[in-house]
C-alpha positions, 0 to 999 in steps of 0.5 A, a space after each residue: 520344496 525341491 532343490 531346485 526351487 530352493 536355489 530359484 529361491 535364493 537367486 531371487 534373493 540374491 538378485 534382490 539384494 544386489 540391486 538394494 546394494 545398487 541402489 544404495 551405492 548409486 544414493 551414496 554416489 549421489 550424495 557424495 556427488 551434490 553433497 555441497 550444493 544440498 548443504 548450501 541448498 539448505 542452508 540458504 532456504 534456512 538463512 532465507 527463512 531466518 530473513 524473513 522472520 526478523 524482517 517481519 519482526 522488525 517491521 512490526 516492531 516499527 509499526 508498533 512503536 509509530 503507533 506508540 508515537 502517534 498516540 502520544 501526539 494526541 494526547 499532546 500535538 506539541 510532544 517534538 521527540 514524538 513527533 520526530 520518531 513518528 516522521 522516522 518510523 512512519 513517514 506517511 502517518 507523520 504526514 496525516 498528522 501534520 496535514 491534520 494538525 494544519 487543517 485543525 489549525 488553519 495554517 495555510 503555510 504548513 498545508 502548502 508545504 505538504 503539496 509534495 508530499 509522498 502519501 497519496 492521500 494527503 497529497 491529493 487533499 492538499 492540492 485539493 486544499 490549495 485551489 481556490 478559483 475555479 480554474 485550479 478547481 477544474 485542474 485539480 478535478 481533471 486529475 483521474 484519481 482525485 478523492 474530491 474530484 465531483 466536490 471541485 466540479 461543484 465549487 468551481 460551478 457556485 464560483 462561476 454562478 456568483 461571477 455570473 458565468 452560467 454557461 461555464 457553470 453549467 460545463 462543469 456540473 455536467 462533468 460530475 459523476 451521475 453516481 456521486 453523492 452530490 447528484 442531488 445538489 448538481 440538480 438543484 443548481 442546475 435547476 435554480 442556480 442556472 436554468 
């Protein structure tokens, strides 16, 4: 190797080198510059983290124990103590019970109550409960997302049938879905019951 191509060499080292330490310099620099806000950075994606892992835990937690509660319902539906963790823990199970212990009971008051209740579903069954002509049959079939929508058309029509009411009847088993499971007994009382 030549002289010349030796110092080439170290040139090219030297120039390699020094755009390393350029580099290096300009990371520190960097560093220096948004130290603070990397520290925060990471500390807030570990407190976020940490938040979430209790929060799961907590709630899990809740459930568990509402679980608890409930099953201590059924093995006594008098327990109050259980009965009151349940409402504190899980508000929409405490209604499905009561809702349940009211219909096993037949204790038309406590179903009354729960008309506004916050679970949907046990709000829906209560109204659907609560009507008991044909007219509140009808309102309560009107609403879109009523769980016994098509069952309420049907009552309401067998209502109508015994008042005497057959064109009104016939209105309102022609409101009820072509795909419900009632199809069958729609065609039986429009059959016999109307015709």
């Amino acid at each position: 190797m030549s002289l010349q191509e030796n110092i080439k060499m170290v040139k090219e080292e030297l120039n390699s080198e020094e755009k390393f330490f350029e580099k290096a310099v300009m990371t520190e620099r960097f560093i220096k510059k948004y130290k603070k806000l990397m520290i925060a950075s990471v500390i807030t994606v570990v407190v976020i983290v940490g938040a979430n892992i209790a929060y799961t835990a907590n709630k899990e937690s809740k459930i568990e124990a509402a679980n608890i509660a409930f099953f201590n319902l059924q093995a006594d539906p008098k327990n109050s103590a259980a009965l009151n963790e349940l409402k504190e823990l899980s508000p929409n199970l405490h209604d499905v019970w009561i809702y349940s212990q009211a219909i096993a009971n037949k204790e038309f008051q406590t179903i009354k109550s729960l008309k506004n209740s916050k679970t949907l579903i046990v709000s829906d069954l209560v109204k659907y409960e609560l009507a008991q002509d044909p007219a509140s049959l009808e309102n309560y079939a009107s609403k879109q997302d009523a769980i016994y929508k098509d069952l309420a058309l049907v009552q309401a029509a067998v209502m109508l049938i015994k008042e005497n009411k057959i064109n009104e009847a016939k209105n309102k088993l022609l409101k009820v879905s072509k795909e419900s499971s009632l199809k069958n007994i729609v065609a039986a009382l429009m059959h016999y019951g109307i015709e």
